[in-house]
C-alpha positions in Angstrom: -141.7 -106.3 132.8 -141.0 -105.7 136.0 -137.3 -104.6 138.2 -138.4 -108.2 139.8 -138.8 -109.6 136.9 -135.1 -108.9 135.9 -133.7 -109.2 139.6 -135.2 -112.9 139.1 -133.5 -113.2 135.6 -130.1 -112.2 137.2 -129.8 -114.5 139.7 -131.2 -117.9 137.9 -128.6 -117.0 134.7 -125.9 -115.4 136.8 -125.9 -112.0 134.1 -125.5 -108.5 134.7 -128.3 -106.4 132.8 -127.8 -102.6 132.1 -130.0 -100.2 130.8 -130.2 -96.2 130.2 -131.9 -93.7 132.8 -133.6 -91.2 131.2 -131.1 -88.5 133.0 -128.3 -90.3 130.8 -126.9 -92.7 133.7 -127.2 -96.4 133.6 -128.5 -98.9 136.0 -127.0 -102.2 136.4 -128.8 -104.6 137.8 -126.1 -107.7 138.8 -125.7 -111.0 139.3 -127.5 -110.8 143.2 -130.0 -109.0 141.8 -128.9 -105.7 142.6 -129.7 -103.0 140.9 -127.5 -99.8 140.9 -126.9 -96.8 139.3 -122.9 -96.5 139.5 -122.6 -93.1 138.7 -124.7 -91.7 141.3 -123.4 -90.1 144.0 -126.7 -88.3 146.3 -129.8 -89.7 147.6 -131.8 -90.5 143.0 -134.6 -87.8 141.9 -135.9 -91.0 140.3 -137.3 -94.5 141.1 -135.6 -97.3 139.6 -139.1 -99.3 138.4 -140.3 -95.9 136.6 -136.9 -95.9 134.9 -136.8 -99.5 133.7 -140.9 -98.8 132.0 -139.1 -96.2 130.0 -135.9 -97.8 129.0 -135.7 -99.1 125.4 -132.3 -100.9 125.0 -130.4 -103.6 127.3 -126.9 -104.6 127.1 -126.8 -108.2 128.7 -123.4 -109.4 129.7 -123.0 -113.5 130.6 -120.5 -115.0 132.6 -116.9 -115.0 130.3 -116.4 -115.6 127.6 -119.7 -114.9 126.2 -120.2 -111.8 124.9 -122.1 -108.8 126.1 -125.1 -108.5 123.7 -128.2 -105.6 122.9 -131.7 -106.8 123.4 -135.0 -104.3 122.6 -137.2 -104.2 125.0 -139.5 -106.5 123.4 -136.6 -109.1 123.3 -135.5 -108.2 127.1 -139.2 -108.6 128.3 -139.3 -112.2 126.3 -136.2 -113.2 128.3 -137.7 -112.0 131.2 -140.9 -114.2 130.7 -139.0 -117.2 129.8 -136.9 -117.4 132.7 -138.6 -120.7 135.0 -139.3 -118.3 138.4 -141.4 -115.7 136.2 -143.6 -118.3 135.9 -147.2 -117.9 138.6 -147.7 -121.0 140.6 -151.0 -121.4 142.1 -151.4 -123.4 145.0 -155.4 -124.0 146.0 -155.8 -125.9 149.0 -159.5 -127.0 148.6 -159.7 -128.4 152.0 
């Protein structure tokens, strides 16, 4: 799984999808497929993408009133798959 991956997921299900940094801060990747680390206030020591292949947990927040919910990682990365634009097309022009 991929920051794309989630960016992609974000936007098609309008969530917001946070997960832990390893140097205790959270990311939050929103519903324009932003992802942020709110707390962070000087140019990150860390790369977003490196952070996400090391993250375990995800709290995934919907649109009112559904609940924010935990997913593992093998959960998140199954969402992530299932979401239609995760999906390769392959377009062969055999002209």
């Amino acid at each position: 799984m991929k920051l794309a991956d989630l960016r992609r997921l974000t936007i098609r299900k309008r969530l917001k999808i946070h997960f832990k940094l390893r140097n205790g801060m959270e990311c939050i990747v929103n519903e324009t497929g932003v992802a942020q680390a709110p707390a962070l206030k000087s140019v990150p020591d860390f790369n977003f993408e490196d952070e996400l292949a090391a993250a375990e947990e995800f709290l995934v927040e919907g649109a009112p009133p559904t609940p924010a919910r935990k997913l593992s990682r093998a959960e998140m990365t199954a969402m992530a798959a299932d979401s239609p634009a995760a999906a390769v097309v392959h377009d062969h022009d055999d002209d």
